[in-house]
mmCIF file of the N, C-alpha and C atoms, coordinates in Angstrom:
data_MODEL
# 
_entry.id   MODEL 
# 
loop_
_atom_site.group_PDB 
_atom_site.id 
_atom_site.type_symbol 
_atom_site.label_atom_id 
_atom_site.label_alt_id 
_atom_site.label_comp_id 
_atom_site.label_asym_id 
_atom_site.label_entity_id 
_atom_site.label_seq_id 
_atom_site.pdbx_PDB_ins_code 
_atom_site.Cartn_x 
_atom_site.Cartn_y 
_atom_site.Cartn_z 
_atom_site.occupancy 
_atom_site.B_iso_or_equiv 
_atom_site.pdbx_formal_charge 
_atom_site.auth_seq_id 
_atom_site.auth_comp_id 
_atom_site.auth_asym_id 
_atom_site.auth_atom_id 
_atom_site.pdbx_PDB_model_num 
ATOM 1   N N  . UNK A 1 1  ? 24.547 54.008 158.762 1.00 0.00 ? 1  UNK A N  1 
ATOM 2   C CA . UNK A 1 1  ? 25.614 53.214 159.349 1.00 0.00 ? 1  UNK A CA 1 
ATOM 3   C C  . UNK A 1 1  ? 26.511 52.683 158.221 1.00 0.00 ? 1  UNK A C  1 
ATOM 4   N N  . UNK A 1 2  ? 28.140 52.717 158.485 1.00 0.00 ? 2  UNK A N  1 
ATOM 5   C CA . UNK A 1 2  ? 28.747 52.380 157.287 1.00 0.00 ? 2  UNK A CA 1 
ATOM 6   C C  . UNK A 1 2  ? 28.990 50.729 157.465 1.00 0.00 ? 2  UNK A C  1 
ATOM 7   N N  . UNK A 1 3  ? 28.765 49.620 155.924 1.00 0.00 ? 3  UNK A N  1 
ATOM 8   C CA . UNK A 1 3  ? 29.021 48.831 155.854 1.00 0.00 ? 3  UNK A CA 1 
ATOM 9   C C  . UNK A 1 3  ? 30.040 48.259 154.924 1.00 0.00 ? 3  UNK A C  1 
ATOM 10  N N  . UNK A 1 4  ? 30.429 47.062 155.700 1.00 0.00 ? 4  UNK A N  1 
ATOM 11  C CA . UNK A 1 4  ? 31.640 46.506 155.115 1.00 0.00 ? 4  UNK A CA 1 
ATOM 12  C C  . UNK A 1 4  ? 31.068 45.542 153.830 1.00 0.00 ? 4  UNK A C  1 
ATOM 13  N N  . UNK A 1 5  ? 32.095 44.897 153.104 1.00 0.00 ? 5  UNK A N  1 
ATOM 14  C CA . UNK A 1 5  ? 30.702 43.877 152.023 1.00 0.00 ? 5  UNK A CA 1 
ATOM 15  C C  . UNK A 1 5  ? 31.734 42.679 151.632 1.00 0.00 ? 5  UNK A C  1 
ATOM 16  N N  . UNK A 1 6  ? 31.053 41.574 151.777 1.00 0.00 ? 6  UNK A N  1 
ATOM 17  C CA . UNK A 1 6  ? 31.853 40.230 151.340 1.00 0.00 ? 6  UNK A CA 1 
ATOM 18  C C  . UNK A 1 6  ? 30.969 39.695 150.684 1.00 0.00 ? 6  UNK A C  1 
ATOM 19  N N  . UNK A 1 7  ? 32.036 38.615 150.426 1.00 0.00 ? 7  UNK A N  1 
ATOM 20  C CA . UNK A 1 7  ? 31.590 38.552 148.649 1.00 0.00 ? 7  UNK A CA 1 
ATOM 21  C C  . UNK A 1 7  ? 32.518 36.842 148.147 1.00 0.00 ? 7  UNK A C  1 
ATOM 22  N N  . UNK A 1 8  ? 32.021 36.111 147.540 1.00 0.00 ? 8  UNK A N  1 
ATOM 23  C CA . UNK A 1 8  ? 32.191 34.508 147.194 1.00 0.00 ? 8  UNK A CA 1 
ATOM 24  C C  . UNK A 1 8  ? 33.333 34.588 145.561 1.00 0.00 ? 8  UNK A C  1 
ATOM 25  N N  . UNK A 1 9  ? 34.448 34.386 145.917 1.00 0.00 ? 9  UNK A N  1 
ATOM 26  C CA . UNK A 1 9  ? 34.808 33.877 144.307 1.00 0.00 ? 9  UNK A CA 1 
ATOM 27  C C  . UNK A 1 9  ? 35.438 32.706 144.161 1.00 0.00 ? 9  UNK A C  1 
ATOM 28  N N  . UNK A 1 10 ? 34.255 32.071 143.238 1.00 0.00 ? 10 UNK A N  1 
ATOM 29  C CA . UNK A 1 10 ? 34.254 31.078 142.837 1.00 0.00 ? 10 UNK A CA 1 
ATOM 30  C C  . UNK A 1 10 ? 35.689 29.716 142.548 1.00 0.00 ? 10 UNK A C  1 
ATOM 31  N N  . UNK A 1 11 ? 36.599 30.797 141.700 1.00 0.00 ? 11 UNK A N  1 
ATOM 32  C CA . UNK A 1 11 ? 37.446 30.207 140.924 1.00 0.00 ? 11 UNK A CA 1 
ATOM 33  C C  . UNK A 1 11 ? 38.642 31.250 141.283 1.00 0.00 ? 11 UNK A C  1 
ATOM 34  N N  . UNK A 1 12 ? 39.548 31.153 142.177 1.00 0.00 ? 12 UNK A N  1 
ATOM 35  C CA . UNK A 1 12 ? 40.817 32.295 142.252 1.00 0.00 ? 12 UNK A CA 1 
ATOM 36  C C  . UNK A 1 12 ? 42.077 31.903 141.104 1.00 0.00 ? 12 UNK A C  1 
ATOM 37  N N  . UNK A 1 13 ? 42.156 33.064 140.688 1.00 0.00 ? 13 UNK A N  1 
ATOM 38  C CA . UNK A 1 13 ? 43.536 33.480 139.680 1.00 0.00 ? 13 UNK A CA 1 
ATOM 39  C C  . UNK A 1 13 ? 44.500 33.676 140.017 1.00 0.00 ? 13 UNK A C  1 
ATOM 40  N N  . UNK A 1 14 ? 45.138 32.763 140.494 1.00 0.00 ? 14 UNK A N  1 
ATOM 41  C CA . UNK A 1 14 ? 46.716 33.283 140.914 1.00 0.00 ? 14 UNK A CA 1 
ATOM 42  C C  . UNK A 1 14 ? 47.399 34.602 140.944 1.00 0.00 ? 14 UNK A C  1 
ATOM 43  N N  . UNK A 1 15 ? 47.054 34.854 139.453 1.00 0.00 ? 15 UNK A N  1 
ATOM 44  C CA . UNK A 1 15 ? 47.815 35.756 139.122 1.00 0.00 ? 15 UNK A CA 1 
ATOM 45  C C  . UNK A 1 15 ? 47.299 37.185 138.924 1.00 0.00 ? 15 UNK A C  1 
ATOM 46  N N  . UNK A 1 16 ? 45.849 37.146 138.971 1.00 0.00 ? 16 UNK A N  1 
ATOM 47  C CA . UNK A 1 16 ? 44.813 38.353 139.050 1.00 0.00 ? 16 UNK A CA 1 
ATOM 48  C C  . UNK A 1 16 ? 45.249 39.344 140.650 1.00 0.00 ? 16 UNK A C  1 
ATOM 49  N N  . UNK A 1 17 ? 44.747 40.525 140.214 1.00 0.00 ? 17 UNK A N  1 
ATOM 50  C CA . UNK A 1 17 ? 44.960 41.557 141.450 1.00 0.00 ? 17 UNK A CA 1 
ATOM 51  C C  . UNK A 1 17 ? 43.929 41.635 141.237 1.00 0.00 ? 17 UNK A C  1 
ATOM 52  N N  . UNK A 1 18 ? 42.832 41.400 142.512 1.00 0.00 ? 18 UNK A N  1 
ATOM 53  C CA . UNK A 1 18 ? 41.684 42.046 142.928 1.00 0.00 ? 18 UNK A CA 1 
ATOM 54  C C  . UNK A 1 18 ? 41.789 42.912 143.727 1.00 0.00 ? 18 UNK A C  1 
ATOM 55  N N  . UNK A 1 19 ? 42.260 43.963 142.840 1.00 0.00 ? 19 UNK A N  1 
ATOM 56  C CA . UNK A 1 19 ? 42.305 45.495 142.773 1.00 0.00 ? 19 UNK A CA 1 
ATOM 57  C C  . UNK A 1 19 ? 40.979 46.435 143.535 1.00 0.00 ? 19 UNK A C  1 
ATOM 58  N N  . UNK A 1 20 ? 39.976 46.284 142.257 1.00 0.00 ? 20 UNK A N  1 
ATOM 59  C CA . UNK A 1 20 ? 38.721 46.963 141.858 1.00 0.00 ? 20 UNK A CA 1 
ATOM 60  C C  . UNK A 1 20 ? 37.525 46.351 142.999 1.00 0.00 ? 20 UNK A C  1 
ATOM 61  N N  . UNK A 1 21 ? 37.016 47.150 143.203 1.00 0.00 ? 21 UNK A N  1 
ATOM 62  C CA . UNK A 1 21 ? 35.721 47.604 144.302 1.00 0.00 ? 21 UNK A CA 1 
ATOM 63  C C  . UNK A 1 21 ? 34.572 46.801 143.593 1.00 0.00 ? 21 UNK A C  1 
ATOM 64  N N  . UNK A 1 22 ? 34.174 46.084 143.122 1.00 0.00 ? 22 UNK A N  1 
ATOM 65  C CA . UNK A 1 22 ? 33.108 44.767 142.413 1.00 0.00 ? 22 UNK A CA 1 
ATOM 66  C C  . UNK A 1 22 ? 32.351 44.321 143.190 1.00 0.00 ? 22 UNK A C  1 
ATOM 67  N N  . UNK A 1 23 ? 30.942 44.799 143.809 1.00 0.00 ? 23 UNK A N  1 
ATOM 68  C CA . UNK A 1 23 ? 30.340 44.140 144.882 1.00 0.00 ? 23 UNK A CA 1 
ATOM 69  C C  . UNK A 1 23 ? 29.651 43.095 143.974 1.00 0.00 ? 23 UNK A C  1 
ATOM 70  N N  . UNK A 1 24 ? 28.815 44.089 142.881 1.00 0.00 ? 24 UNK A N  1 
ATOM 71  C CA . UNK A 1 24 ? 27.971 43.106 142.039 1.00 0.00 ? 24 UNK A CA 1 
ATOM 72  C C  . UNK A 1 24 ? 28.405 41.912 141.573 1.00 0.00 ? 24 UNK A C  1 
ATOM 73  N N  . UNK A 1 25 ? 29.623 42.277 141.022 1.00 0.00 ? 25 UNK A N  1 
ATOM 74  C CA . UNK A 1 25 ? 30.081 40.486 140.496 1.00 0.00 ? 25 UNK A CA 1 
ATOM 75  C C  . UNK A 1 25 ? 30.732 39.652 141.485 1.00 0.00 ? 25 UNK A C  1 
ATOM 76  N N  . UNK A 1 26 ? 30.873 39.937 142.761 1.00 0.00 ? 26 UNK A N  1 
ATOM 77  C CA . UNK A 1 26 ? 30.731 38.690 143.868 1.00 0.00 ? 26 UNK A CA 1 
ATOM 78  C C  . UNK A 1 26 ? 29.859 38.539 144.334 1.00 0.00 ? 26 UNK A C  1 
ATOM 79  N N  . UNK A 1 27 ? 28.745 39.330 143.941 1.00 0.00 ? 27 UNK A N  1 
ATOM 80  C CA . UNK A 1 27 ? 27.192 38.436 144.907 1.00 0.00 ? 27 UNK A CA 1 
ATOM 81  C C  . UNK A 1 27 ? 27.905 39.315 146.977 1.00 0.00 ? 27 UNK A C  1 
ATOM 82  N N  . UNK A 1 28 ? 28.261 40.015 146.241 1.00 0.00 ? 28 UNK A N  1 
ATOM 83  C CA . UNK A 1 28 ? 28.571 41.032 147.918 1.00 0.00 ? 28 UNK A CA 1 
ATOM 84  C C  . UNK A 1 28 ? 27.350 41.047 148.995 1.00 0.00 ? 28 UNK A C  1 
ATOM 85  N N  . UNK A 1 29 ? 27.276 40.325 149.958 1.00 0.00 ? 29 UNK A N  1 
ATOM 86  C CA . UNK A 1 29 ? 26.115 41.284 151.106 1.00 0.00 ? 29 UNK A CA 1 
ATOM 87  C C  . UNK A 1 29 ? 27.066 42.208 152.244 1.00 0.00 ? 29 UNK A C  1 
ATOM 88  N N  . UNK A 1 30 ? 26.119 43.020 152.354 1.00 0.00 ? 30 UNK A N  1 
ATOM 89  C CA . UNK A 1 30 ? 26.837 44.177 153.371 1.00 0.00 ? 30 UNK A CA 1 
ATOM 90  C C  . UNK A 1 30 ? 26.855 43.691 154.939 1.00 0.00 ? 30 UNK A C  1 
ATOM 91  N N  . UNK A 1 31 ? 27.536 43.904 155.571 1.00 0.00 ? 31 UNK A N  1 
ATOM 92  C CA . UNK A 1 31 ? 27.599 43.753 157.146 1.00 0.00 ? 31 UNK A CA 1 
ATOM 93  C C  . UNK A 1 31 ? 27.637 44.928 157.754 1.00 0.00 ? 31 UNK A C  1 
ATOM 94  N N  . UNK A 1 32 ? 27.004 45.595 158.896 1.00 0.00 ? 32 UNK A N  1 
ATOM 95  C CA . UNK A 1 32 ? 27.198 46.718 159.501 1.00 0.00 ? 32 UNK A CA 1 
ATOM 96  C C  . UNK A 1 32 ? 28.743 46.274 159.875 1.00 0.00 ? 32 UNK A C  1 
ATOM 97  N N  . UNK A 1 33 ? 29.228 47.925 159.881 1.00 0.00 ? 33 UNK A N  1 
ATOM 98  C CA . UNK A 1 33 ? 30.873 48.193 160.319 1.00 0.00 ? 33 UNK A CA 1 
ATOM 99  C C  . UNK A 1 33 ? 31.110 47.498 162.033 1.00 0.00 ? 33 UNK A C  1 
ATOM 100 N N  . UNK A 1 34 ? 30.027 48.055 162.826 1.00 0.00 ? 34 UNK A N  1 
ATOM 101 C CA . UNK A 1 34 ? 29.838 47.644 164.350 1.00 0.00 ? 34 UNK A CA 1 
ATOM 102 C C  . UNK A 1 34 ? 29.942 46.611 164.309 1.00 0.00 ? 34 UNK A C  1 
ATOM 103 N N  . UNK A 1 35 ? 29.609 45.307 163.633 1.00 0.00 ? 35 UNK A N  1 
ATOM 104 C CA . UNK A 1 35 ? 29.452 43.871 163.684 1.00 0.00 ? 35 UNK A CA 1 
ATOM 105 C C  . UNK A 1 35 ? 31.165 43.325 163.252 1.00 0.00 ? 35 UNK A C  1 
ATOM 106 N N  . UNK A 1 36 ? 31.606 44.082 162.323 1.00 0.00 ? 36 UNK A N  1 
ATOM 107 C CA . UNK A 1 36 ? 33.001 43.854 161.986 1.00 0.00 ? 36 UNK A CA 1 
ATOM 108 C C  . UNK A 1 36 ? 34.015 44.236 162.379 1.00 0.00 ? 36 UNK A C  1 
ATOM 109 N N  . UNK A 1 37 ? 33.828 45.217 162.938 1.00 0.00 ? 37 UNK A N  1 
ATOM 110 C CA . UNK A 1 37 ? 35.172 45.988 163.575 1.00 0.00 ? 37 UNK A CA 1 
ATOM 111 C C  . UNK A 1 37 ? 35.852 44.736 164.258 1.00 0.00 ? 37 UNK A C  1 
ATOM 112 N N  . UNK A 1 38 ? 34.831 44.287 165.582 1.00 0.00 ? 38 UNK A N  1 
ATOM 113 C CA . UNK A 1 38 ? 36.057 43.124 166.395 1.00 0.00 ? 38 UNK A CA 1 
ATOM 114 C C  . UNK A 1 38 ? 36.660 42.289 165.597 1.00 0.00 ? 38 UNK A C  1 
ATOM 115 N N  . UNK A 1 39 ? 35.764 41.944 164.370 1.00 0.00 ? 39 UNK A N  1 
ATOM 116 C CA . UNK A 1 39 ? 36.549 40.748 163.355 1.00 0.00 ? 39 UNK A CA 1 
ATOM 117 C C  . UNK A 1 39 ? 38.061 41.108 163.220 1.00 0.00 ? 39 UNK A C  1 
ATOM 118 N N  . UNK A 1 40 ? 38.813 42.035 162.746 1.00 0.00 ? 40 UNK A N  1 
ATOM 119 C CA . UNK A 1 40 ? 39.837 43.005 162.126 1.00 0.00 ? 40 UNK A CA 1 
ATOM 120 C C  . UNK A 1 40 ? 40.693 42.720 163.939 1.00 0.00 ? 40 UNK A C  1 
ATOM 121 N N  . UNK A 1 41 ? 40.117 42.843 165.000 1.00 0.00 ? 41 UNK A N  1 
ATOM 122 C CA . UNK A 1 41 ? 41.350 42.044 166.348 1.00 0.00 ? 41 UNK A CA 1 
ATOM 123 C C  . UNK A 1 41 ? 41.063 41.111 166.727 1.00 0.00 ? 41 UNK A C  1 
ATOM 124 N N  . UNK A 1 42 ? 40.650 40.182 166.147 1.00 0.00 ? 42 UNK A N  1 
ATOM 125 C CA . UNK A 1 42 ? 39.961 38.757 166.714 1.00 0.00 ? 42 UNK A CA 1 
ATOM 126 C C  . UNK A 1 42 ? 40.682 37.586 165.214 1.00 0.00 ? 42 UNK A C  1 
ATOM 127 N N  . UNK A 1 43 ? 40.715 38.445 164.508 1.00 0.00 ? 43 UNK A N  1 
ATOM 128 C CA . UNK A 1 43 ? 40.965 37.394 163.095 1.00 0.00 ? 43 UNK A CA 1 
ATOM 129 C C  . UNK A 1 43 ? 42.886 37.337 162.994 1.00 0.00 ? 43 UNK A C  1 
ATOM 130 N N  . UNK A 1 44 ? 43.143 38.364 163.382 1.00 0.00 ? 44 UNK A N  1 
ATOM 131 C CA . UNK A 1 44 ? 43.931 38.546 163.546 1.00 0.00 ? 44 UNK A CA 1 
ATOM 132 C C  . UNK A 1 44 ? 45.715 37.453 162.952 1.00 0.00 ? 44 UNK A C  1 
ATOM 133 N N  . UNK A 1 45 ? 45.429 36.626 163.104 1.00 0.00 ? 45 UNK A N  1 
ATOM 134 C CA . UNK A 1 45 ? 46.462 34.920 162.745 1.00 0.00 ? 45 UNK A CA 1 
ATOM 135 C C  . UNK A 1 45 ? 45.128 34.143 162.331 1.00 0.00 ? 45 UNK A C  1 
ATOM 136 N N  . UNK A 1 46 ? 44.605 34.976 160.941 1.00 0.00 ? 46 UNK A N  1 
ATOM 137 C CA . UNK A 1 46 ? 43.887 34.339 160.020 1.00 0.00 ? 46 UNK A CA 1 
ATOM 138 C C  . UNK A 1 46 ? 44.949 33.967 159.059 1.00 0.00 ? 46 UNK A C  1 
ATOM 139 N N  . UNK A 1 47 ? 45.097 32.713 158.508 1.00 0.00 ? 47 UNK A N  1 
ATOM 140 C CA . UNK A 1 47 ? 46.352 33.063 156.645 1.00 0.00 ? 47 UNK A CA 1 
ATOM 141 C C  . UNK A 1 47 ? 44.879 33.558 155.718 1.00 0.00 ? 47 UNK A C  1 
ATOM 142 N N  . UNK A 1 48 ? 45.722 34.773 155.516 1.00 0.00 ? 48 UNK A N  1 
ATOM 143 C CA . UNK A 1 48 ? 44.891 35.235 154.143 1.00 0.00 ? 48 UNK A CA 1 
ATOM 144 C C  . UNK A 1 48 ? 45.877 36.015 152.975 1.00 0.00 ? 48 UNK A C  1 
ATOM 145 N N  . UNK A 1 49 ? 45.482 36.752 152.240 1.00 0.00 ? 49 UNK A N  1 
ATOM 146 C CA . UNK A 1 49 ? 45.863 37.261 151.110 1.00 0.00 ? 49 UNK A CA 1 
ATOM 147 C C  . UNK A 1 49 ? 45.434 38.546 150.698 1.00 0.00 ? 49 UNK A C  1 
ATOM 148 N N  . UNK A 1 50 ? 46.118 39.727 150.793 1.00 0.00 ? 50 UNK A N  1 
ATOM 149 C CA . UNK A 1 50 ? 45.654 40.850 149.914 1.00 0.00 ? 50 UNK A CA 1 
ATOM 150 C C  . UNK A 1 50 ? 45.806 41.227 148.522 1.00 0.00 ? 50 UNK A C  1 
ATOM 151 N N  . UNK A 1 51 ? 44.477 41.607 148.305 1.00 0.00 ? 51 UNK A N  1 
ATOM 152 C CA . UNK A 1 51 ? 44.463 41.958 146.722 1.00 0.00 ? 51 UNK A CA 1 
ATOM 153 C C  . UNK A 1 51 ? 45.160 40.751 145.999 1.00 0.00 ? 51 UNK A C  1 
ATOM 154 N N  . UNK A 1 52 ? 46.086 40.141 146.238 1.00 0.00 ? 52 UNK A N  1 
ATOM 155 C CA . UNK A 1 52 ? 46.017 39.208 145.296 1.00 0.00 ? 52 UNK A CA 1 
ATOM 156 C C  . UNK A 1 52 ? 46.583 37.975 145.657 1.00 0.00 ? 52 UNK A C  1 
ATOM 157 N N  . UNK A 1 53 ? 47.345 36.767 145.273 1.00 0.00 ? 53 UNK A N  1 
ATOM 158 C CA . UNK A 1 53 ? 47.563 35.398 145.947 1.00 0.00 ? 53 UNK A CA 1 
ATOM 159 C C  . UNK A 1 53 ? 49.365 35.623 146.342 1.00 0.00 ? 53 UNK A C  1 
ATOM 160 N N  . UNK A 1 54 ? 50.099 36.603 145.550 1.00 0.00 ? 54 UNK A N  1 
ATOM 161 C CA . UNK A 1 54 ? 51.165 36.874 146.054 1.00 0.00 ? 54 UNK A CA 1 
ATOM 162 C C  . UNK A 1 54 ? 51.544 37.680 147.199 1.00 0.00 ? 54 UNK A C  1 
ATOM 163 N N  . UNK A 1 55 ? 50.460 38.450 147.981 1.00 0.00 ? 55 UNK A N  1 
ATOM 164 C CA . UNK A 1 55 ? 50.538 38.765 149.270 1.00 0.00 ? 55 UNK A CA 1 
ATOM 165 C C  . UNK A 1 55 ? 50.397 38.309 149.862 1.00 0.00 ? 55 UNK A C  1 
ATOM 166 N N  . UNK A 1 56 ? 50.796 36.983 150.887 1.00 0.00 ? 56 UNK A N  1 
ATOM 167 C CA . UNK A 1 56 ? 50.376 36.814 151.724 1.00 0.00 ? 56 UNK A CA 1 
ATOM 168 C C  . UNK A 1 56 ? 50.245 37.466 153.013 1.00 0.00 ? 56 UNK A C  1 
ATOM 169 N N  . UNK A 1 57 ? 49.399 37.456 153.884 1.00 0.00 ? 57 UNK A N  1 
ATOM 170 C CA . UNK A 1 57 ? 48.581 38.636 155.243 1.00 0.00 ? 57 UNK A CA 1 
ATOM 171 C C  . UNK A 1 57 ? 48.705 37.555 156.038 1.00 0.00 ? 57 UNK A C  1 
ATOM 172 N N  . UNK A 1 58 ? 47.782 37.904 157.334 1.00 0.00 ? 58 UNK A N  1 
ATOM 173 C CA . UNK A 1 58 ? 47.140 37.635 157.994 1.00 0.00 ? 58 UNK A CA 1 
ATOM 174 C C  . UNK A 1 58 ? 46.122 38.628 158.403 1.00 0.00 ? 58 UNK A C  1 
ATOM 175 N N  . UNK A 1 59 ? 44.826 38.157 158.722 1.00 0.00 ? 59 UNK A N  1 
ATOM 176 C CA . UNK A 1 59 ? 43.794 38.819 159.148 1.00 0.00 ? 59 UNK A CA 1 
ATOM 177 C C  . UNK A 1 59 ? 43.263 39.562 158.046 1.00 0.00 ? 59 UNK A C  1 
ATOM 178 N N  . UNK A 1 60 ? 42.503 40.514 158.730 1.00 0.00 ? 60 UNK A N  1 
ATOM 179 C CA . UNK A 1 60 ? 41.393 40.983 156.896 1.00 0.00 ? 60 UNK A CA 1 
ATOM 180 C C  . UNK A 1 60 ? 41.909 42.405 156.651 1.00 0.00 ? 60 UNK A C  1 
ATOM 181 N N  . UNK A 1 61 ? 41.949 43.062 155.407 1.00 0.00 ? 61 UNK A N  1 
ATOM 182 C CA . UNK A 1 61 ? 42.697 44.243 154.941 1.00 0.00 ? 61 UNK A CA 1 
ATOM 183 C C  . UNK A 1 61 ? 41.415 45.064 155.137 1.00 0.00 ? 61 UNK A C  1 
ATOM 184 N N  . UNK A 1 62 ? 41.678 45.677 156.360 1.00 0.00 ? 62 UNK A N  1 
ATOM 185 C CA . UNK A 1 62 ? 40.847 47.356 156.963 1.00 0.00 ? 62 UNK A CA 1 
ATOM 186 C C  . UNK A 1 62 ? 40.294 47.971 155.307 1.00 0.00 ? 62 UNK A C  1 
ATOM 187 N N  . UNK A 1 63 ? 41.481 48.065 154.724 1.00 0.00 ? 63 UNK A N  1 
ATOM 188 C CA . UNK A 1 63 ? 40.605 49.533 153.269 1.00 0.00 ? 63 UNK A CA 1 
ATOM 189 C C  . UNK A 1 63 ? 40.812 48.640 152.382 1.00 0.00 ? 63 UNK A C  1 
ATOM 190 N N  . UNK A 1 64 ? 41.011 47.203 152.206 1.00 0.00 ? 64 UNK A N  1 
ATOM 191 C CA . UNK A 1 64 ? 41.076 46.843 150.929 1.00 0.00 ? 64 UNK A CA 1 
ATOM 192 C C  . UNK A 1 64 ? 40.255 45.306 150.957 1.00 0.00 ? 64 UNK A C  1 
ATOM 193 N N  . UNK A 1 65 ? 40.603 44.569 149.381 1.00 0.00 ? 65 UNK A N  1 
ATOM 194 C CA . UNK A 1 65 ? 40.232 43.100 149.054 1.00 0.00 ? 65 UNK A CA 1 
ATOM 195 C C  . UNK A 1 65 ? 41.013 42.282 150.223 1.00 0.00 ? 65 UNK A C  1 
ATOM 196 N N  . UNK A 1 66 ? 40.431 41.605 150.632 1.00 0.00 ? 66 UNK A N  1 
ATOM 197 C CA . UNK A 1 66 ? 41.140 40.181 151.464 1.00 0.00 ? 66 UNK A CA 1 
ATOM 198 C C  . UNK A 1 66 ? 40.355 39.036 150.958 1.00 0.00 ? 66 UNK A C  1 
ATOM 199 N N  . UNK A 1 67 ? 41.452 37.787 150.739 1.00 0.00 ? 67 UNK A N  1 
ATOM 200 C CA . UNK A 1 67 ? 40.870 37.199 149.795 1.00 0.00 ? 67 UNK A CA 1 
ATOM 201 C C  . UNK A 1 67 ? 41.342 36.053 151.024 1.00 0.00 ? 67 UNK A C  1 
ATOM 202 N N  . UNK A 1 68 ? 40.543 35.312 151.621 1.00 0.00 ? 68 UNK A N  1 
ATOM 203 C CA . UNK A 1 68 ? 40.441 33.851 152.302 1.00 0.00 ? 68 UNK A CA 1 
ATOM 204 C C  . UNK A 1 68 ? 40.537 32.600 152.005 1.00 0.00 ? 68 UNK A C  1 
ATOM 205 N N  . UNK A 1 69 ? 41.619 31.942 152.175 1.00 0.00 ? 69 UNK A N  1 
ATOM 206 C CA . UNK A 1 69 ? 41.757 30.755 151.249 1.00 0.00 ? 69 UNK A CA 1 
ATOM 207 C C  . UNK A 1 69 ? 41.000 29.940 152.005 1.00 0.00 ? 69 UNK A C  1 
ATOM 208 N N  . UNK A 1 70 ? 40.729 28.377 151.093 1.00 0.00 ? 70 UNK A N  1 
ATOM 209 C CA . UNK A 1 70 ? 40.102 27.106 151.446 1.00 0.00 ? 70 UNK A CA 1 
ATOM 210 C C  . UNK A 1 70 ? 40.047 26.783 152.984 1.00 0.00 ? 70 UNK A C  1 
ATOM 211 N N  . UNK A 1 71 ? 41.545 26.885 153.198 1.00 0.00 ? 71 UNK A N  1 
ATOM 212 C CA . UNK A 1 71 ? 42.312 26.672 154.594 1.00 0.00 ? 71 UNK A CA 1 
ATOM 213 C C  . UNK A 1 71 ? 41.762 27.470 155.690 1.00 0.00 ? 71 UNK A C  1 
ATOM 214 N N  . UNK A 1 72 ? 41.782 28.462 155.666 1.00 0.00 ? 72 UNK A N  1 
ATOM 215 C CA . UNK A 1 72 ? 41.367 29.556 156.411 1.00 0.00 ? 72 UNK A CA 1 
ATOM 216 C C  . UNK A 1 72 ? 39.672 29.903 156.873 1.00 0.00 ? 72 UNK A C  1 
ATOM 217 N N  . UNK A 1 73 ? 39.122 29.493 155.600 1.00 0.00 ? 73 UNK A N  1 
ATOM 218 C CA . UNK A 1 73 ? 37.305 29.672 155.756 1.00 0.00 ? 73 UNK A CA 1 
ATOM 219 C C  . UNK A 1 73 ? 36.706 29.248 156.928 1.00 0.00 ? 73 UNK A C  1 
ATOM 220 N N  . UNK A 1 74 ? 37.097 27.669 157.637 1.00 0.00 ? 74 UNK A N  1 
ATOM 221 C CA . UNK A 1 74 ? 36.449 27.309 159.146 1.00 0.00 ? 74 UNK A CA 1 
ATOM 222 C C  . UNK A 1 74 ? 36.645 28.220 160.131 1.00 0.00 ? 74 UNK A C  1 
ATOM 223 N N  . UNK A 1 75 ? 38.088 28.417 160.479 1.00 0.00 ? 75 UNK A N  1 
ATOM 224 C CA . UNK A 1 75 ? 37.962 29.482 161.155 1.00 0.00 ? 75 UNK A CA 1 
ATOM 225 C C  . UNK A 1 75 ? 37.415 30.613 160.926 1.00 0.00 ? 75 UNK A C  1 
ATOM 226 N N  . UNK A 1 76 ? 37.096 31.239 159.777 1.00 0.00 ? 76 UNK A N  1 
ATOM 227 C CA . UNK A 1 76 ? 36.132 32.829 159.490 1.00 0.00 ? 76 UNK A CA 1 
ATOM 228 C C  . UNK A 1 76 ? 34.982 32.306 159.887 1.00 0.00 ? 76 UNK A C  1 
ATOM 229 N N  . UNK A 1 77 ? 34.649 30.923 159.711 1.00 0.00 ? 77 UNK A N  1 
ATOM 230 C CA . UNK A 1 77 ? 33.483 30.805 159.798 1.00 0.00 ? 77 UNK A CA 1 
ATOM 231 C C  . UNK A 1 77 ? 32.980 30.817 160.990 1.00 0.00 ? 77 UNK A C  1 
ATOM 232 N N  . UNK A 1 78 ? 33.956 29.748 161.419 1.00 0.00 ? 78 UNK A N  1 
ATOM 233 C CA . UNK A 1 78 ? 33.635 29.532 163.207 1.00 0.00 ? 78 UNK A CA 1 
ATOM 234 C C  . UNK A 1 78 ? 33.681 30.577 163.843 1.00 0.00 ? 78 UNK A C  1 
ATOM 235 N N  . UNK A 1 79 ? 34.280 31.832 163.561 1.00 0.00 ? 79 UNK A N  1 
ATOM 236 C CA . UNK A 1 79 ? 34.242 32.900 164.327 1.00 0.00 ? 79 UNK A CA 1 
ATOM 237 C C  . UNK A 1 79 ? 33.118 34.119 164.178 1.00 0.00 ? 79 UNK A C  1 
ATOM 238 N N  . UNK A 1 80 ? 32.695 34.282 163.068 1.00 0.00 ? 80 UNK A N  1 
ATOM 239 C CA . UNK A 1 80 ? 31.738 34.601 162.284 1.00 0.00 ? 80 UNK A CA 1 
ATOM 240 C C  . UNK A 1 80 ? 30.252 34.653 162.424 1.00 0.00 ? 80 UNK A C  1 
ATOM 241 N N  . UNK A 1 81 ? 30.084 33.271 162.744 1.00 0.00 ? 81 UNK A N  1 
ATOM 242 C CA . UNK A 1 81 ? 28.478 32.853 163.577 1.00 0.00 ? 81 UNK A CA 1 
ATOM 243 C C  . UNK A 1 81 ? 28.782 32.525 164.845 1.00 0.00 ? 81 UNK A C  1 
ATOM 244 N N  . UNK A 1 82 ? 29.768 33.226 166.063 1.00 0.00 ? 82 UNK A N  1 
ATOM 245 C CA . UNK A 1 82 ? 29.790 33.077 167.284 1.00 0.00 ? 82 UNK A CA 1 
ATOM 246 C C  . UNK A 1 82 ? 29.617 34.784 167.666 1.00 0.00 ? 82 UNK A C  1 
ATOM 247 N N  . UNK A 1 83 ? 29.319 35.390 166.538 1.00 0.00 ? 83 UNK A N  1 
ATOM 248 C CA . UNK A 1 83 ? 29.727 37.032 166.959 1.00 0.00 ? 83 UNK A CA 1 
ATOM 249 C C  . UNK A 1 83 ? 28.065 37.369 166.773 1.00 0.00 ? 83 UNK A C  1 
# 
């Protein structure tokens, strides 16, 4: 089964592109894909950030880094342990 993987950073860089695929150095655990898929239409008018702090998004990047600010975490969360 393919899994997705999130992952904690500590200290964000403004100005860094989290580019690169790094499970190990975020302390990554995997989630089955089935468990995440609804996340990706449910998160949907999340504020988040791709790859780096000058993108701002909404919701989580399908093939890439999405990076969740301070602001944003209750709701991932709250939605997160209701699934």
């Amino acid at each position: 089964m393919p899994k997705d993987e999130f992952g904690i950073i500590d200290s964000i860089d403004p100005d860094y592109n989290y580019i690169d695929y790094d499970p190990e150095k975020y302390n990554c655990v995997s989630i089955e894909c089935e468990y995440v898929e609804n996340w990706w239409k449910q998160l949907h008018l999340l504020k988040t950030y791709y790859q780096r702090m000058s993108r701002p998004d909404f919701g989580l990047n399908r093939w890439g880094i999405t990076i969740i600010p301070p602001e944003s975490l209750p709701g991932f969360l709250d939605y997160t342990h209701r699934t």
